[in-house]
N, C-alpha and C positions, 0 to 999 in steps of 0.2 A: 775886472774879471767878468766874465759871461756867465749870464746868469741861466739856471735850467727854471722854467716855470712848469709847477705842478698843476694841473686843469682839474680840479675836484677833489674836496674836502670830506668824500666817502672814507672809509676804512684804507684798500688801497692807496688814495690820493696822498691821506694823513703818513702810511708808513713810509711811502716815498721819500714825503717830504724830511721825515725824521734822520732818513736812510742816510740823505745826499746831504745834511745841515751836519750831521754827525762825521761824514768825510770832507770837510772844510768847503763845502759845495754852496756858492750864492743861492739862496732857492728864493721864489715866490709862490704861496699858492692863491690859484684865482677860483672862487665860486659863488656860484648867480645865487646863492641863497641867501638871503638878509641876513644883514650882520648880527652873530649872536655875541652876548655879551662879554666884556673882556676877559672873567673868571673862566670863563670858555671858551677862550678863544686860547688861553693861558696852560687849559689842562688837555689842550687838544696838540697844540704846535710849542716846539722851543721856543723861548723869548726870544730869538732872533731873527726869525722867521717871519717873515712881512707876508700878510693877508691881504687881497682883496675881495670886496664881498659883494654881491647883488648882479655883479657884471664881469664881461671878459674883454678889458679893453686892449684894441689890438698894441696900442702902443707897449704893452708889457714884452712883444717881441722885438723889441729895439735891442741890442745888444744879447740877445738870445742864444745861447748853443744848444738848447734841448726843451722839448714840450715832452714832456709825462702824461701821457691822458687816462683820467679814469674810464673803467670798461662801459660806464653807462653813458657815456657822452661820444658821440657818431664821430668816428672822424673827417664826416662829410658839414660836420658845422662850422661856422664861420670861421673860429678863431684856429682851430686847426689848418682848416684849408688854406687859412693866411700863411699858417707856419707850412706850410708844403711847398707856397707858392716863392716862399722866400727859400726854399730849400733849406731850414730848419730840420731836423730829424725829431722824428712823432714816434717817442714808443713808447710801450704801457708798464705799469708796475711789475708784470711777470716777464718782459722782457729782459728788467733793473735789475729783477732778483735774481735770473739766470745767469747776467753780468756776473755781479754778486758772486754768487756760487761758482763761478768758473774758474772765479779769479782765484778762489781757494785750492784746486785743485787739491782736493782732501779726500778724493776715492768717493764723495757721496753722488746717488743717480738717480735720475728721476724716472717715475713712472706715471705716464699722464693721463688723462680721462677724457675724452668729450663724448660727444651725442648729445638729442635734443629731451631725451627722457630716460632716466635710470640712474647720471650719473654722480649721482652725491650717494647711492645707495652702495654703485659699486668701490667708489673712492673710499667710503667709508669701511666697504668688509674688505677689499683691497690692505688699507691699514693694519684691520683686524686679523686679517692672515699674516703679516708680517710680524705684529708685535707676538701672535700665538706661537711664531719661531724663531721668536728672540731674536727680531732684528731692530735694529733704532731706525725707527719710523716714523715719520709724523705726515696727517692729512693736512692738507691746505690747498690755495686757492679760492676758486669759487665756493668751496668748502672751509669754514673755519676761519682760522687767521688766516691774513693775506700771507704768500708765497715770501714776499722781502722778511715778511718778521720771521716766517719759520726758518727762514736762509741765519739770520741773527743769530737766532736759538740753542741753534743745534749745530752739534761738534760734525769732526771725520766719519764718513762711512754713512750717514745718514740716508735712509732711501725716504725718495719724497711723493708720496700719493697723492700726485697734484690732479682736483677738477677744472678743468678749463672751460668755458665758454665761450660761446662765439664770437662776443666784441671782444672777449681776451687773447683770441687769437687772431685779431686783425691787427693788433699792435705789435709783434715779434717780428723779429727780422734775425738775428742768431741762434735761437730758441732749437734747442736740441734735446730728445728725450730718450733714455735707452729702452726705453718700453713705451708703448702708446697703444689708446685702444678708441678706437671709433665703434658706438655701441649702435645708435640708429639714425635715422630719420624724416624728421616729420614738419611740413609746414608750422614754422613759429620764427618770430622775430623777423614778420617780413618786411616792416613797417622799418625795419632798419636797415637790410640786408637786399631787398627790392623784388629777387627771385628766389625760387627754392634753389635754382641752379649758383646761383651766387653762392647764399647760405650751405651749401652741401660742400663749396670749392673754398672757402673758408674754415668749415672745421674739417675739411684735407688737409691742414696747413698743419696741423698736429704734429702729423708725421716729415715733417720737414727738417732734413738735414741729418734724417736718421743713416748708420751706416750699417756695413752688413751686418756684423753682429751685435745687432740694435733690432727689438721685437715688432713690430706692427700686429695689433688685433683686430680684427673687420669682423663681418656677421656671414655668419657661410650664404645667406638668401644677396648680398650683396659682394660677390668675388672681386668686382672693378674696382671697388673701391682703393682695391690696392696695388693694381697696374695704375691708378691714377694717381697713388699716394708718389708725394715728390720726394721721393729717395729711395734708399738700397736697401733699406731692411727688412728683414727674412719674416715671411706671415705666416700666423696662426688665427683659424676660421673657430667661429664658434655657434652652435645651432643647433638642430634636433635631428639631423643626418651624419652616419661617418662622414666624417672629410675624405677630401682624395688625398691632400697632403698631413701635415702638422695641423691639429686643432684638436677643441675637446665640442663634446658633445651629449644630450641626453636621449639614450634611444624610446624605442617605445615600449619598453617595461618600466623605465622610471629612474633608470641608475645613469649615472653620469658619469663620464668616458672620459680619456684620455689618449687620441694619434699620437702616438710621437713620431719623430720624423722618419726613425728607423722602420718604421711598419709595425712596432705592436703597440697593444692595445691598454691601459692601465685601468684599473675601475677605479673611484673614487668613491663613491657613496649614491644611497638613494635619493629621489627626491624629498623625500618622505622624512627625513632625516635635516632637512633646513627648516628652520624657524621662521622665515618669510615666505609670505604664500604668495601664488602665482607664475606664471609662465615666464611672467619678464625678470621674474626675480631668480629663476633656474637659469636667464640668459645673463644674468647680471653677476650669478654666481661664475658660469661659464668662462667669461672675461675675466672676472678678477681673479680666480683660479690660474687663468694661463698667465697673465700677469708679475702673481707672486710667485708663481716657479721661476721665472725668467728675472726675478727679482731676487733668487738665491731659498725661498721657502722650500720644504723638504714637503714631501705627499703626506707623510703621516702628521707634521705639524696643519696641512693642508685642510686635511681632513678634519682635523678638530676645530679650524677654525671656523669649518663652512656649518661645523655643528652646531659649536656654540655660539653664532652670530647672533644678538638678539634683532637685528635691524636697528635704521635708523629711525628719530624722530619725524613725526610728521606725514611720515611713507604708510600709509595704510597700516598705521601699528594701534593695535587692541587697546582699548583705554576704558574697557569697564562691561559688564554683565549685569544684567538685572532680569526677573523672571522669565529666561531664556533670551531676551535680546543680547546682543551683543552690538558695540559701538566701535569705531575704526575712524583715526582720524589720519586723513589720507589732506592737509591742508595745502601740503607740496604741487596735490592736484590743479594746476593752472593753469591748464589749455584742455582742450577737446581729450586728444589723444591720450594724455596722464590721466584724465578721469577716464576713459574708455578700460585701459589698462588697472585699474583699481577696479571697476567694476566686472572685468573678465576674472580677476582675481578670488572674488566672493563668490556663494554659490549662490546666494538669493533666499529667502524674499528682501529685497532694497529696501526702504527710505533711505533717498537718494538726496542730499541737500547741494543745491544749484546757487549758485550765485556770486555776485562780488562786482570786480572792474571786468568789462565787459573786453574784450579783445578783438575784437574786428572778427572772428571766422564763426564758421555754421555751428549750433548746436544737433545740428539734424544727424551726423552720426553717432549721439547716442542712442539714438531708436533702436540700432542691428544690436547694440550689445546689450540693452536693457532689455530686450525680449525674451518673453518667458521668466524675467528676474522683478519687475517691477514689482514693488507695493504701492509706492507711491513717490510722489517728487514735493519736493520746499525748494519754493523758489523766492529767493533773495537780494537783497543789496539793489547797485545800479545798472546792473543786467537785468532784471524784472521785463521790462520791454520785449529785449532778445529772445529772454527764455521761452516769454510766451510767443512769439512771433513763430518760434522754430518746434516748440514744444506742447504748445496750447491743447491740442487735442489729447497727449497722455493724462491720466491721473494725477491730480497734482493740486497744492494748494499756495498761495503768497502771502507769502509771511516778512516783510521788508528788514524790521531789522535783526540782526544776528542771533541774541541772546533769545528772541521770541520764535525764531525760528526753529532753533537749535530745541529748546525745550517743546514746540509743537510737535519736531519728529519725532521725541521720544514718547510722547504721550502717545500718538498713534502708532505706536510700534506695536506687534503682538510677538507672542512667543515663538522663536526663529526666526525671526528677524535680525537684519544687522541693518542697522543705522551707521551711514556712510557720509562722513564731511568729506568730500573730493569737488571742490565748485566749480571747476572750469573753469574759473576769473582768478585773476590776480584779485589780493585782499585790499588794493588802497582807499576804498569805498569806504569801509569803516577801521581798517586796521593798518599800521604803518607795515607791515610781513607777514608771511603767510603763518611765521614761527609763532608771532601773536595770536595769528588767528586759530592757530591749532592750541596752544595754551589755552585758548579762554575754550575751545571746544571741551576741551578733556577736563577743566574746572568742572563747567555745568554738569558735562558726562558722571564726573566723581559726586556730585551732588545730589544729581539724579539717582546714585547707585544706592548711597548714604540715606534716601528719602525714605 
């Protein structure tokens, strides 16, 4: 029998693996990571499931029908590119679980996410509006549990608030969503993707295969996007102008809109009335909002869901007070643009805490949004270099590791101040995620408050 090989023993890679050992499917999984020990090896994979570990040797596609590749491994790496060259079929765990789910044909549909920034905020109150209208919903993906388990989990009628990201969408090939929403973007992952114009023509792939009455969301400042999107289905715009067509919107009093296609006009609520602050977070409402209607949500369950959202973790969410400071750990902030976007958010005065793995792009666009907001900068981890290279002349102090950092900002905080963890770097410098690194933020922060 032909075997499928799974290419990485990530979260994804593992449910694969379980997926396809569980329907009498030969599997192997291959990952460069040193062998960990058998008791672990034991609670990770079935006992039938053959491991290899430290290497990807090509002879595993010898009798091959299928490579599974996890989203963090390039399809442009060797052992892939073999399976291309043998014409092997390369596809990713979200394309398994859509299998998966098709094959059920049980009424459940999915509703997708991507963009470069927002979109585990919007997946997340996306959910939130669904479960607030009694629908069986579950988040996943890039989000949460992988997509295969939630597929497992959950019965008929299940609507699925799947986030996607961009190596997750270069592994699909049947991948169809009845809703989908492209939120923005912004140079990231080019070090994989080669151009923005690649990157941008990649998470277009969302909308693939959608039909007419099948949603597409774009951004009203970006219309093409959806003359470009590869399919038939019917768009709604979202942004801070009426639309011409179908879309929602915040005007400039602060309340947020509803086109329908008919030509009138619905209000929803004010801005004033959401528990996440900031612009992107009114455009993230936006989206999920048009979303959960097209997902079967009623306005009035809508509405209370955009109320009561509290956000998610790690997205610039309040983690403690103390003699008028206030602290915000924004740890999700991993690039430029995320921190820009967290700092357009607050009104200022900053401590602004910088640092971590360093990402190859400018720090020089935070000057335009730090101005007039600075207090001061902590600058961190193994971007230290960078920061000062691009940053040097603001106010600012280095403080290299985390914990000594973290407590510096607070000490120079005064009153009205918000102390801001948003670093612009990935956390691998000192922390395996960013989730840790926002953990050990809001530790100190609560320690600090306790003091």
């Amino acid at each position: 029998m032909a075997r499928t090989v799974v290419m990485g023993a990530g979260k994804s890679g593992l449910a694969a693996a379980r997926f396809l050992a569980s329907r009498g499917t030969e599997v192997v999984v291959t990952d460069s990571k040193t062998p960990p020990s058998d008791a672990q090896v034991q609670a990770l994979l079935p006992d039938h499931v053959p491991a290899v570990w430290g290497d990807h040797p090509l002879s595993l596609l010898d009798d091959c029908a299928e490579v599974v590749l996890s989203p963090g491994i390039s399809p442009c790496s060797p052992f892939p590119a073999e399976a291309f060259r043998r014409g092997i079929s390369v596809i990713g765990e979200i394309e398994l679980a859509h299998r998966a789910l098709r094959a059920k044909a049980d009424g459940s549909r999915i509703l997708a996410i991507t963009g470069t920034n927002g979109k585990s905020t919007t997946t997340d109150l996306l959910h939130h509006l669904l479960r607030t209208a009694g629908l069986g919903a579950v988040a996943c993906g890039n989000l949460g549990k992988p997509f295969l388990q939630a597929v497992g989990e959950n019965g008929p009628g299940t609507v699925y608030a799947l986030e996607l990201s961009s190596y997750q969408l270069e592994t699909i090939k049947e991948f169809h969503a009845e809703g989908a929403a492209f939120l923005n973007l912004t140079p990231d992952h080019l070090a994989r993707h080669g151009t923005v114009e690649a990157y941008r023509h990649t998470k277009l792939r969302i909308f693939e295969r959608q039909k007419e009455k099948d949603l597409r969301v774009v951004p009203a400042s970006h219309p093409e996007w959806s003359s470009e999107a590869p399919s038939t289905g019917a768009t709604a715009t979202f942004g801070w102008d009426i639309p011409n067509g179908a879309g929602a919107f915040c005007g400039t009093d602060g309340n947020l809109r509803i086109n329908n296609l008919e030509g009138s006009v619905t209000e929803i609520l004010h801005r004033s009335e959401l528990k996440i602050p900031g612009d992107h977070n009114v455009e993230n409402a936006l989206a999920a909002l048009l979303l959960a209607l097209h997902g079967g949500a009623s306005m009035e369950h809508i509405r209370e869901g955009l109320r009561t959202y509290p956000g998610l973790a790690h997205r610039i969410a309040f983690c403690g007070e103390k003699c008028g400071v206030r602290a915000y750990n924004d740890s999700k902030g991993t690039n430029v643009d995320a921190t820009a976007i967290a700092i357009r958010a607050l009104p200022g005065p900053l401590v602004l805490l910088l640092g971590g793995t360093d990402k190859g792009t400018s720090y020089e666009p935070l000057r335009a949004e730090l101005k007039g907001k600075l207090r001061r900068l902590v600058f961190l981890g193994e971007a230290i270099p960078q920061l000062e290279r691009d940053l040097d002349d603001l106010p600012h102090d280095v403080v290299p590791t985390f914990d000594d950092a973290v407590r510096h900002a607070l000490a120079l905080s005064r009153s009205g101040d918000q102390v801001l963890l948003s670093p612009a770097c990935a956390s691998f410098d000192q922390f395996n995620n960013f989730e840790e690194r926002g953990d050990r933020f809001e530790n100190l922060v609560q320690g600090w408050v306790r003091s």
